[in-house]
N, C-alpha and C positions, 0 to 999 in steps of 0.2 A: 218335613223338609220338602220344600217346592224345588222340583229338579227339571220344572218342563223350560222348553228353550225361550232363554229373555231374547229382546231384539236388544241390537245397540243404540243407544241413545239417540243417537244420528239419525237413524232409519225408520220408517213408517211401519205399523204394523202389519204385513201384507205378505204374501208367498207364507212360505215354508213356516215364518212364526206365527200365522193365522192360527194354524195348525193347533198350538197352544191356547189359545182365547178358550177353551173351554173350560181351563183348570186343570189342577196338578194332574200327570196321567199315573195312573194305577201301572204299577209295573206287571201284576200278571197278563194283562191282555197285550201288552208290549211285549213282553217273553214268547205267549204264543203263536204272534203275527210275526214276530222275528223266527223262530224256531222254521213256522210253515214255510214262511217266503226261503228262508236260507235253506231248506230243504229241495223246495222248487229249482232254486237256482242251480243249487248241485246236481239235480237232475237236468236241468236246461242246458250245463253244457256239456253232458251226454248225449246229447240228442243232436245232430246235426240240423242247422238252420233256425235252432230256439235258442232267444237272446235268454240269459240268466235276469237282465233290469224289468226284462217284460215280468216274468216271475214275479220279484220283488215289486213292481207296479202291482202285479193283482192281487197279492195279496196284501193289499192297504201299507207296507212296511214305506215302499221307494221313499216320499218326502226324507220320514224320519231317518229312512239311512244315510240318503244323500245330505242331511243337516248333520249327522254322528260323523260324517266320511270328512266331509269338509271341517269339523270342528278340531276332529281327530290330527290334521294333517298342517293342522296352524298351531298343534301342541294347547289346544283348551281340551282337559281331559276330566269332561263330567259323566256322573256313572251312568245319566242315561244313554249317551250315547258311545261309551263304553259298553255296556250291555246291548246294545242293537247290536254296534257292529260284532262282538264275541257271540252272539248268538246265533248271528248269520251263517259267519265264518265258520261256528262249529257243526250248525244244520248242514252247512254245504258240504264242508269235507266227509262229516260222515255219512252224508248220503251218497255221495261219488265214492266214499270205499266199502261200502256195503252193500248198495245196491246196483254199483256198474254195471258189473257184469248180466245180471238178471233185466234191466234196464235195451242194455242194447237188445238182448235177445228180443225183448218182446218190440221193441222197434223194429227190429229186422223180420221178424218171422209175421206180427199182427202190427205194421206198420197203420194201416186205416183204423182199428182199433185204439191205437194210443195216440196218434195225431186226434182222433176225434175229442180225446177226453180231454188231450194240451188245447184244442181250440176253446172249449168249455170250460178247462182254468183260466185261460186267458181273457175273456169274454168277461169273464166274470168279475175283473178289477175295472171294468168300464164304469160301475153304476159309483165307484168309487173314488176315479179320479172327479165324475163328474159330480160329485156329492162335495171336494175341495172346491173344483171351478166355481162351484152353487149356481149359475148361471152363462148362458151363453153372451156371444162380444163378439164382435168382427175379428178384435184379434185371436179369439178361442178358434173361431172356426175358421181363421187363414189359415194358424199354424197344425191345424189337425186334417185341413188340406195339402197343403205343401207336404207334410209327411207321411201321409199315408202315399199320397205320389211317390214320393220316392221311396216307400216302402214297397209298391208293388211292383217300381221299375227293379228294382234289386233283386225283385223274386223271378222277373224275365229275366234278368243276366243272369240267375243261378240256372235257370231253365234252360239256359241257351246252351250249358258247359263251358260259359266261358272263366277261363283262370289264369291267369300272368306268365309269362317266361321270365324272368327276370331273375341275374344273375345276383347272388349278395352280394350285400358289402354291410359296414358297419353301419354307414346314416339309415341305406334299408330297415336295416336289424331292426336299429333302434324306433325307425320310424313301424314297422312290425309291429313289436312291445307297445307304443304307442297307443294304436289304432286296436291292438286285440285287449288293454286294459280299456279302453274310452268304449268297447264293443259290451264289454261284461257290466260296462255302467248306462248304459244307455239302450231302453227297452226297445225290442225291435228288431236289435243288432246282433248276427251271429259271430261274434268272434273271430272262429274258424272259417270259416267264409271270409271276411275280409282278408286276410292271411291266404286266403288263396288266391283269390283276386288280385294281389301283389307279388302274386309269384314269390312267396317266403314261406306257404305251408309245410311244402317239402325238404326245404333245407333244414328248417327249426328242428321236425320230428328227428329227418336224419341227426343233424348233431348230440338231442337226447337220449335217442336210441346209442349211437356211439357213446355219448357219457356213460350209461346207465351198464354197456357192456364194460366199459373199462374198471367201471368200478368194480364191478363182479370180479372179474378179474384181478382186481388190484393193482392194475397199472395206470399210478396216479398221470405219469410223462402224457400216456396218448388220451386220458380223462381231462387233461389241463386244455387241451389244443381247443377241442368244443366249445369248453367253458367260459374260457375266455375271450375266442372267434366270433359265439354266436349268442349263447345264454348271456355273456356279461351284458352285451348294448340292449339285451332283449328284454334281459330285466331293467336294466336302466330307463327301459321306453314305461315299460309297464311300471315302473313308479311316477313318472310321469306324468305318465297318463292320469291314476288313479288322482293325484295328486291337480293335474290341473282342467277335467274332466271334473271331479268330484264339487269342487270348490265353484268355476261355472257354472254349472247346474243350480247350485245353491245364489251366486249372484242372481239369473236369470228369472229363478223361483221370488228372487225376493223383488224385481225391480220390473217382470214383465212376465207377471204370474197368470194372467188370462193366457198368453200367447204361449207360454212354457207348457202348460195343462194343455192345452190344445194340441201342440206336437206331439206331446205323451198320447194324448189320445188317437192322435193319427197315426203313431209307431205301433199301441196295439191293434189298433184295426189290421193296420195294414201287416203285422206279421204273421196274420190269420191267414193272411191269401197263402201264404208260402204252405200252408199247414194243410194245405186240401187233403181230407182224408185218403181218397179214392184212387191209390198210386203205388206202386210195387218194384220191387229190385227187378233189374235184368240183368242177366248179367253179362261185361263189357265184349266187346268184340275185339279183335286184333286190329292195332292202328288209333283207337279211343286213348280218347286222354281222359284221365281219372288222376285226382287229387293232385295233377300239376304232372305224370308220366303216362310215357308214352305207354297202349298196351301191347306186349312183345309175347312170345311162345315164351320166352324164360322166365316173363312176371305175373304172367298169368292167372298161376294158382296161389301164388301171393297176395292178391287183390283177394279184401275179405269182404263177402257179403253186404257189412255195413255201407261198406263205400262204393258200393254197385248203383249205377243211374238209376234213377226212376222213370216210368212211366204211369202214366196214368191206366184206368179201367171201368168199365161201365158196373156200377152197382147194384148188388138184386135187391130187389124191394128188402130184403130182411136184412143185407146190410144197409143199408138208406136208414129203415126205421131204428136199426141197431147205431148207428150212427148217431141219430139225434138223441138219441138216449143218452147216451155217453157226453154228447156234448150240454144235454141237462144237466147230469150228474157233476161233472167238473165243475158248470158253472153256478152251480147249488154251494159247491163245496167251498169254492174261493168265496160266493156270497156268504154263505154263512161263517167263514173263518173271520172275514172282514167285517161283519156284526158286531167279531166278539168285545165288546168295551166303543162301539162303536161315538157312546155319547161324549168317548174322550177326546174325539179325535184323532186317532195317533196318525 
């Protein structure tokens, strides 16, 4: 049974359905590329400032999930892209609840250590988008222009500390949910970061944090107020999103696929700037603003380590060489992941 994606009649063979030109695909090396990238990605939004699609970009998965995402969401429900997206989804959750906590730590304590190796996973889905592009085009290398620009201006605003004041309301909310699903699908993009940038990272966590106590509690009355105030439009944004985020991408990919490959490629370049190894927590001073508050005597020792500013530092030769090692390593490992069945195309 032939399960790889037909185009529609209407449509040229191009983007996303190239993809297929090679014949049926084997589902174990679909299983594995799926498993890795959903793993990645679960680690990617652990980590502040690594988008989860970058992930999924480098480990050869993005096309085909963004074809299963969009298939999924118009109700055509074939098992291959049923099996991507379930394998992502299960890579991701269970890597975000088994290895969170082990995860931050080693961000927080050997930050220049595991940024080194995310720039070497990252790196390493390059030889792969441009193995789809098969060839460079004016429009390849506008669009991998125009978005690494604006990948590295994003990393100067992150640099800068700047983050929103901005009071909620419900269009916020939703516009939130929006922008943090269109963040988890689009390589490049932190999530959390946009969300702060709008001045709504603080109020979301607040509200969950209050849900999450009331339910311990078991007082459904002051669980409801949350729920409904901030999570409802929030999730509303984020289906949304996924929903019209997913299904764009796939237009884009099929209608203006030189120029689509190119942004992609200029998203992951450019989210490598944000990733400079060489940078360490400080930690804040009285008066700093940190994740959208002010820092006070009273919130002080509240502010956890992860979310401490960075600064940069000069490296000793043994990290430098230790550094590039790490970023071989990573980029070995996405290369060889993305090898595997690679005559399939996925």
């Amino acid at each position: 049974m032939n399960d790889s994606f037909e185009p529609d009649a209407a449509q040229p063979r191009s983007g996303v359905d190239s993809l297929a030109s090679g014949g049926e695909l084997k589902a174990a090396p679909l299983v594995v590329r799926s498993l890795f990238g959903g793993t990645l990605m679960g680690l990617a939004n652990l980590v502040p400032g690594i988008s989860g699609g970058t992930m999924l970009l480098a480990a050869g998965i993005y096309p085909r999930f963004i074809e299963a995402l969009a298939e999924v969401t118009r109700f055509r429900f074939r098992f291959r892209s049923l099996l991507v997206l379930g394998c992502v989804a299960a890579a991701a959750g269970l890597g975000i609840l088994l290895l969170a906590g082990t995860l931050k730590e080693l961000v927080v304590d050997h930050r220049w250590v595991m940024y080194s190796l995310f720039i070497g996973l990252t790196l390493g889905g390059l030889p792969v988008v441009w193995r789809l592009a098969k060839s460079a085009s004016p429009g390849l290398i506008g669009g991998a222009v125009v978005a690494f620009v604006a990948m590295v201006a994003l990393a100067l605003l992150q640099r800068s500390g700047f983050a929103g004041d901005t009071e909620s309301n419900v269009f916020l909310l939703f516009l939130a949910g929006l922008a943090g699903a269109s963040a988890m699908i689009l390589p490049g993009v932190s999530g959390g970061y946009l969300l702060l940038l709008m001045g709504q990272y603080v109020p979301i966590l607040s509200a969950i944090d209050t849900f999450k106590d009331a339910l311990r509690a078991r007082d459904l009355a002051v669980a409801m107020e949350p729920a409904i105030s901030v999570m409802l439009p929030v999730g509303l944004g984020v289906v949304a999103g996924v929903v019209v985020v997913g299904n764009l991408l796939q237009w884009l990919l099929h209608h203006f696929r030189k120029a689509t490959l190119g942004v992609l490629i200029g998203l992951l370049l450019g989210s490598v700037v944000g990733l400079w190894p060489f940078q360490q927590g400080v930690q804040p001073q009285l008066g700093d603003t940190v994740k959208g508050r002010v820092v006070t005597e009273q919130n002080l020792a509240e502010i956890d380590p992860e979310d401490w500013p960075t600064q940069f530092f000069v490296p000793t030769p043994i990290q430098s060489g230790s550094s590039l090692a790490l970023i071989g390593l990573g980029f070995a490992l996405t290369l060889g992941i993305a090898k595997v069945g690679a005559d399939d195309d996925v």
